[in-house]
Residue frames as a rotation matrix with the C-alpha (Angstrom) as fourth column:
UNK 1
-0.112 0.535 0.837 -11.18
-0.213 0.810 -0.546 2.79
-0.971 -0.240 0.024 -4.11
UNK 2
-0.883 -0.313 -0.350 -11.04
-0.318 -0.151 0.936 1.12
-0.345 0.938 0.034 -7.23
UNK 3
-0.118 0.928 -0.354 -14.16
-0.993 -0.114 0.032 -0.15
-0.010 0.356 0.935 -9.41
UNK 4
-0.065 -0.156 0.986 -15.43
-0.072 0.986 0.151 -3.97
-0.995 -0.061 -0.075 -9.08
UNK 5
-0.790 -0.461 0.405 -15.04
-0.053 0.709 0.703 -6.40
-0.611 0.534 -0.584 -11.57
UNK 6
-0.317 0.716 0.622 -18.37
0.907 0.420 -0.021 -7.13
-0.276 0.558 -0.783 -12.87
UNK 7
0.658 0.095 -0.747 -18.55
-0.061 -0.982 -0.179 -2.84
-0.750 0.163 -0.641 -13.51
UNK 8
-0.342 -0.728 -0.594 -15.73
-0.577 -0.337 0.744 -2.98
-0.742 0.597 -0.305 -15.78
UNK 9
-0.748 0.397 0.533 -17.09
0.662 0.514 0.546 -6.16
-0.057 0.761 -0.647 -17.92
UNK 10
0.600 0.800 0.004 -20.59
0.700 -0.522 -0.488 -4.16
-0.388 0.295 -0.873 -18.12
UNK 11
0.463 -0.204 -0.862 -18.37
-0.169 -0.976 0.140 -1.55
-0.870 0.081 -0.487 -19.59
UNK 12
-0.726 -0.535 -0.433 -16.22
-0.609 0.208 0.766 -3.10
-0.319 0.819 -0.476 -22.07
UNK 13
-0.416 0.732 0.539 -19.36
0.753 0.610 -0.247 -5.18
-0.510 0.303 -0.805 -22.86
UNK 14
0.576 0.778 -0.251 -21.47
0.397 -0.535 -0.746 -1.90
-0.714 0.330 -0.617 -23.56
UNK 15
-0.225 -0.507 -0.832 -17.83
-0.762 -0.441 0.475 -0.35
-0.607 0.741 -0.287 -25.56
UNK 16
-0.761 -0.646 0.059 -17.68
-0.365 0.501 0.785 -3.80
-0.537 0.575 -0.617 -27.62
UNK 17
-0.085 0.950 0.300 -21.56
0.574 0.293 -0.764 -3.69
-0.814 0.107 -0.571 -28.22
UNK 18
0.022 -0.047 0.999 -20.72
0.888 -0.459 -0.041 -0.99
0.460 0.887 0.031 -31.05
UNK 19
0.920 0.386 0.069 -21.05
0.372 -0.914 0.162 2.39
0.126 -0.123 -0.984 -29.17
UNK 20
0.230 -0.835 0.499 -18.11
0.053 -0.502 -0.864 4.81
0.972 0.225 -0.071 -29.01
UNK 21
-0.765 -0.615 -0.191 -15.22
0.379 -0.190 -0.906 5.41
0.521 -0.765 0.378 -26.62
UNK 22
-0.829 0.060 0.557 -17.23
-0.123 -0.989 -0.076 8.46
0.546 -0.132 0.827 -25.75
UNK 23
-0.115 0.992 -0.044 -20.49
-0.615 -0.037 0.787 7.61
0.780 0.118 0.615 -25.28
UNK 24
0.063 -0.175 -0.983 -19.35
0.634 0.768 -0.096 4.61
0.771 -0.617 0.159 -22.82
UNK 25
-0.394 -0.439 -0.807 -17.66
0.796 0.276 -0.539 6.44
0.460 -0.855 0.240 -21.03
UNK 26
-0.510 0.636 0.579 -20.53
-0.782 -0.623 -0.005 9.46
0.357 -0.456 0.815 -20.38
UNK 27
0.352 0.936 0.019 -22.89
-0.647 0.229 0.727 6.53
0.676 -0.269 0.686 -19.57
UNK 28
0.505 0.019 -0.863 -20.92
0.579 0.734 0.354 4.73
0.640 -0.678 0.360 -17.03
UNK 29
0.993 0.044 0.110 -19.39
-0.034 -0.785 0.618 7.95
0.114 -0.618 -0.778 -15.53
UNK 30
0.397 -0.917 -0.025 -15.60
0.697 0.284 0.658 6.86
-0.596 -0.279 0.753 -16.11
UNK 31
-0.206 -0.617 -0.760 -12.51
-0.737 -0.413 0.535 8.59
-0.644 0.670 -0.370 -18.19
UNK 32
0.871 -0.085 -0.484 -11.89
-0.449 0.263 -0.854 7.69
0.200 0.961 0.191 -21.88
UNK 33
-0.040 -0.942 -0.333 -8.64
-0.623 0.284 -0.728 6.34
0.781 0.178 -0.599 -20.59
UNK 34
-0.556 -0.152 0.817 -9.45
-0.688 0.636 -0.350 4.59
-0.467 -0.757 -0.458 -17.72
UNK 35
0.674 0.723 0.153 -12.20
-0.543 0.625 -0.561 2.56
-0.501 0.295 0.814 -20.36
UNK 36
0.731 -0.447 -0.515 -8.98
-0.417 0.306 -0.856 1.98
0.540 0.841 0.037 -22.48
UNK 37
-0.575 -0.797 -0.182 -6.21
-0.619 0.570 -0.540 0.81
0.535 -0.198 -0.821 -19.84
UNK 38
-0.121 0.195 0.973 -9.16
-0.425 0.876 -0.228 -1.65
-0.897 -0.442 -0.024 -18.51
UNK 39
0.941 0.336 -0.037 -9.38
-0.253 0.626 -0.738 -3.43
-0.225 0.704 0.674 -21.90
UNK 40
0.371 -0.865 -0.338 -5.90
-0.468 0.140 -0.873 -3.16
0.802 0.482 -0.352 -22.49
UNK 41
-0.578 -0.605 0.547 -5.30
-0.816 0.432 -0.384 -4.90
-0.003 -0.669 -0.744 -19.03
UNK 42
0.581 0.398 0.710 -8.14
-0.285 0.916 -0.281 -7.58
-0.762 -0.038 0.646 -19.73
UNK 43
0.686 -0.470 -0.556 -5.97
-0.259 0.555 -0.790 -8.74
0.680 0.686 0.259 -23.42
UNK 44
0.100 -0.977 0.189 -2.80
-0.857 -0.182 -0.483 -8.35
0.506 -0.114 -0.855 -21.48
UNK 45
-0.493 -0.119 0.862 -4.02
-0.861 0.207 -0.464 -10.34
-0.123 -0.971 -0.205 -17.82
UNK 46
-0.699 0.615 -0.364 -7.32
0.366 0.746 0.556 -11.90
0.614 0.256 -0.747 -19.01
UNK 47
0.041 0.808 -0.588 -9.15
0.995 -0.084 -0.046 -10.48
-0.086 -0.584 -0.807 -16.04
UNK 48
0.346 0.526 0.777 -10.72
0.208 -0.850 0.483 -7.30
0.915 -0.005 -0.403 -14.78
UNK 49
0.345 -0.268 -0.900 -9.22
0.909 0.334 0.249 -7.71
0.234 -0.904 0.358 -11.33
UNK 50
0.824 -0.483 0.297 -7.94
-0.475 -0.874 -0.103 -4.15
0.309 -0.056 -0.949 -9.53
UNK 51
0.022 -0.889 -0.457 -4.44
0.316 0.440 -0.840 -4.52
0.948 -0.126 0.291 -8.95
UNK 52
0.839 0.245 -0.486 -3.56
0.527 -0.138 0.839 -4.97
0.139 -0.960 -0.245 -5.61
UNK 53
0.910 -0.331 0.250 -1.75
-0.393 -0.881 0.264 -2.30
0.132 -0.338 -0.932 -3.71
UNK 54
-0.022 -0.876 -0.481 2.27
0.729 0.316 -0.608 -2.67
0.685 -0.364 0.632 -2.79
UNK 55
0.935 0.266 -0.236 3.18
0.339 -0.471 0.815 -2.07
0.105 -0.841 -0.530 0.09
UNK 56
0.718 -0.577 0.390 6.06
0.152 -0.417 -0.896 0.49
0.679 0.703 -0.212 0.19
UNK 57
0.375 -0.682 -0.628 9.05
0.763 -0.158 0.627 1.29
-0.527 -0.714 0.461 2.58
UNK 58
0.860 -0.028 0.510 10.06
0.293 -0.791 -0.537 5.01
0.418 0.611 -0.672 1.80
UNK 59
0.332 -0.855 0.399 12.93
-0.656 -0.513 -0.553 5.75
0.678 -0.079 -0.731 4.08
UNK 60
0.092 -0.406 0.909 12.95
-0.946 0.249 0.208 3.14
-0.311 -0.879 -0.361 6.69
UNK 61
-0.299 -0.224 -0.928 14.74
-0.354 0.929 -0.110 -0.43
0.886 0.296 -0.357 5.22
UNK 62
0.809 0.563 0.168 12.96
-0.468 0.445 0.764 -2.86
0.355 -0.696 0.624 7.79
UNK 63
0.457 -0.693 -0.557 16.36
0.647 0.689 -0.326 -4.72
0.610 -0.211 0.764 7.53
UNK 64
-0.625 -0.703 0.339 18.48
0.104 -0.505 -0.857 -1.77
0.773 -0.500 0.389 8.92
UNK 65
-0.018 0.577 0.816 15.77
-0.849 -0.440 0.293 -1.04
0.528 -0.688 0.498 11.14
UNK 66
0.881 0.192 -0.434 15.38
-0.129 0.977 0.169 -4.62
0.456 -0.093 0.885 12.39
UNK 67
0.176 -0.949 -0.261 19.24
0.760 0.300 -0.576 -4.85
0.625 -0.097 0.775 12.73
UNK 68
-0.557 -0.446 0.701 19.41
-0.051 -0.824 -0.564 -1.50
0.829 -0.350 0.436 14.58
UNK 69
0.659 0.617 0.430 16.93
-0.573 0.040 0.819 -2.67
0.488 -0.786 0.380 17.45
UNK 70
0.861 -0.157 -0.484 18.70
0.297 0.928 0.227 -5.77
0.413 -0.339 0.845 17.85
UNK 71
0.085 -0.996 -0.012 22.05
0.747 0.071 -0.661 -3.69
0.659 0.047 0.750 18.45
UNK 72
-0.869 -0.037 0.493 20.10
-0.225 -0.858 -0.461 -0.83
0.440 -0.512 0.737 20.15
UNK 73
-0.296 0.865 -0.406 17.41
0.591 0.499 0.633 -2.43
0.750 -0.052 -0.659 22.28
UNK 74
-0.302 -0.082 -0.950 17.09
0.949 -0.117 -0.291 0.42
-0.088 -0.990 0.113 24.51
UNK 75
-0.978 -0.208 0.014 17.10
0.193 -0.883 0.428 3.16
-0.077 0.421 0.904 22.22
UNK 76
-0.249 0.680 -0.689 13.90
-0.065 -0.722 -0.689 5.90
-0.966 -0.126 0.224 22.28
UNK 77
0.464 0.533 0.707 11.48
0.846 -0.032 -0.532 6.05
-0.261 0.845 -0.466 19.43
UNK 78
0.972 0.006 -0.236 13.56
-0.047 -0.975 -0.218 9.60
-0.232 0.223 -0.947 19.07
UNK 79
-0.007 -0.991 -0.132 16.69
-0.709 -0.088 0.699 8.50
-0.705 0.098 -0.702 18.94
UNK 80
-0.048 -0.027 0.998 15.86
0.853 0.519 0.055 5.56
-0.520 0.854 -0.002 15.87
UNK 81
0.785 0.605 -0.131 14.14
0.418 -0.674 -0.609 8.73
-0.457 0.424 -0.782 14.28
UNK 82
0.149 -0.879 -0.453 17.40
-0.598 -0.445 0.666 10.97
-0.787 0.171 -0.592 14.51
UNK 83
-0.039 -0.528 0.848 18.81
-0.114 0.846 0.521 7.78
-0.993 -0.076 -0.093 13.15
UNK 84
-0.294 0.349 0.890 16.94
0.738 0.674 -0.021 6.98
-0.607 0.651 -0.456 10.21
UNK 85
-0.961 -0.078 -0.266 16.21
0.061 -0.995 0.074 10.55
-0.271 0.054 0.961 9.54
UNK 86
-0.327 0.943 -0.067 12.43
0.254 0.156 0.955 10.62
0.910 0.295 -0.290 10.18
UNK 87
-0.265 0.312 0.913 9.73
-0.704 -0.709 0.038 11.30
0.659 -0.632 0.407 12.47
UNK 88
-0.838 -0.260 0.479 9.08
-0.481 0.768 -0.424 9.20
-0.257 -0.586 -0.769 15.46
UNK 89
0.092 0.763 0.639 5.75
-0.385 0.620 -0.684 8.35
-0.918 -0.183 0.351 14.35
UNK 90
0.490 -0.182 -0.852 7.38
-0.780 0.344 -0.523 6.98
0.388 0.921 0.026 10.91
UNK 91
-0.929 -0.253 0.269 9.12
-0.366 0.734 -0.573 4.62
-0.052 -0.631 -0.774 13.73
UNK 92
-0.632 0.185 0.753 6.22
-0.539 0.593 -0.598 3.62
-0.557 -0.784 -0.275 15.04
UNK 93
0.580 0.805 -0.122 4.12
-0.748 0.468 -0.470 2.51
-0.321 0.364 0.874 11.82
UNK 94
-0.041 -0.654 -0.756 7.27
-0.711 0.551 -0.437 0.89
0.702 0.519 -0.487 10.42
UNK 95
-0.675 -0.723 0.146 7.35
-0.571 0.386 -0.724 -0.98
0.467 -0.572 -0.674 13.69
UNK 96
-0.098 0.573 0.814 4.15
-0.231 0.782 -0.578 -2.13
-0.968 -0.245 0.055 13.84
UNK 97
0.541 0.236 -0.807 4.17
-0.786 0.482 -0.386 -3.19
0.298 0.844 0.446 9.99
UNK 98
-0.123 -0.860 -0.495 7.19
-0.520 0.481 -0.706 -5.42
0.845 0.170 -0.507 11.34
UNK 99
0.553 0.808 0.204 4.69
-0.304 -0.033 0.952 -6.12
0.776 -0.589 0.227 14.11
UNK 100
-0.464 -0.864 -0.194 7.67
0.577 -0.129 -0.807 -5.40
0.672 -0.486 0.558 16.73
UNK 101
0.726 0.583 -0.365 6.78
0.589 -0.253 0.767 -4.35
0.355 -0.772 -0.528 20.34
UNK 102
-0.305 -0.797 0.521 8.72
-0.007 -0.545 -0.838 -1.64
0.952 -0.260 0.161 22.36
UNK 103
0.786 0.614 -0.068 7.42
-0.015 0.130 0.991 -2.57
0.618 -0.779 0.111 25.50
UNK 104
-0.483 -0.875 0.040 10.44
-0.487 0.231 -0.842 -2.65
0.728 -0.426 -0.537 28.10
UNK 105
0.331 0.557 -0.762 10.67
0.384 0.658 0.648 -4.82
0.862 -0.507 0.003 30.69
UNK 106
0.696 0.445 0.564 10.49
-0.473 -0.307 0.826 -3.83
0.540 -0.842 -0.003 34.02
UNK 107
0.839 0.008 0.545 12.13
-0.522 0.297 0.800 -6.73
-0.155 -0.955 0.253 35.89
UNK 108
-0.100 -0.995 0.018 15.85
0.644 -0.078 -0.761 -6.24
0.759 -0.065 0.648 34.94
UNK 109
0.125 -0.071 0.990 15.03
-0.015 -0.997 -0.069 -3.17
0.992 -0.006 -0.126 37.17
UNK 110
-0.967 -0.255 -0.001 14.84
-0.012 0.052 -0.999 -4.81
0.254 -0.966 -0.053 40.64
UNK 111
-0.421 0.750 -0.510 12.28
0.850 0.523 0.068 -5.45
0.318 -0.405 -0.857 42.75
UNK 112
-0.704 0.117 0.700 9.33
0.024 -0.982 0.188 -2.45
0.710 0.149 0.689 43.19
């Protein structure tokens, strides 16, 4: 979790008020570096903003994945796995980030 906005200006407000690195950062409970890469990201950005998070794809390319349903629409959350060389529940978060059901349907199957 990262620190709000109006916490960091009260900080670089109290560093630029004359007190030392040091002293800031005992009285607001932070690192000496973390007081220095938020000033150096307010010159850089202008704001205090936290950067927002990326979201990451580590082993499963949504395209191949995507493209490998559409050619395997039958295929087991164990057999993509095999596939993709992962675990099935790395299938299934990828597959709801790509907010992609595996539901099958039933009523190719005939009447029950």
């Amino acid at each position: 979790m990262s620190y709000d906005k109006k916490f960091r200006q009260r900080a670089i407000e109290y560093w630029e008020e004359g007190h030392s690195l040091l002293a800031t950062a005992q009285v607001f409970s932070v690192s000496d570096r973390t007081l220095q890469n938020w000033k150096k990201q307010l010159k850089e950005t202008g704001t205090l903003e936290p950067k927002k998070r990326k979201e990451t794809w580590k082993k499963i390319d949504p395209d191949k994945l995507s493209s490998y349903l559409e050619e395997n629409p039958d295929a087991y959350l164990k057999e993509i796995a095999k596939v993709f060389g992962c675990t099935d529940t790395a299938i299934i978060k990828a597959l709801r980030r790509l907010k992609i059901s595996r539901k099958k349907n039933h009523s190719l199957q005939g009447n029950r």
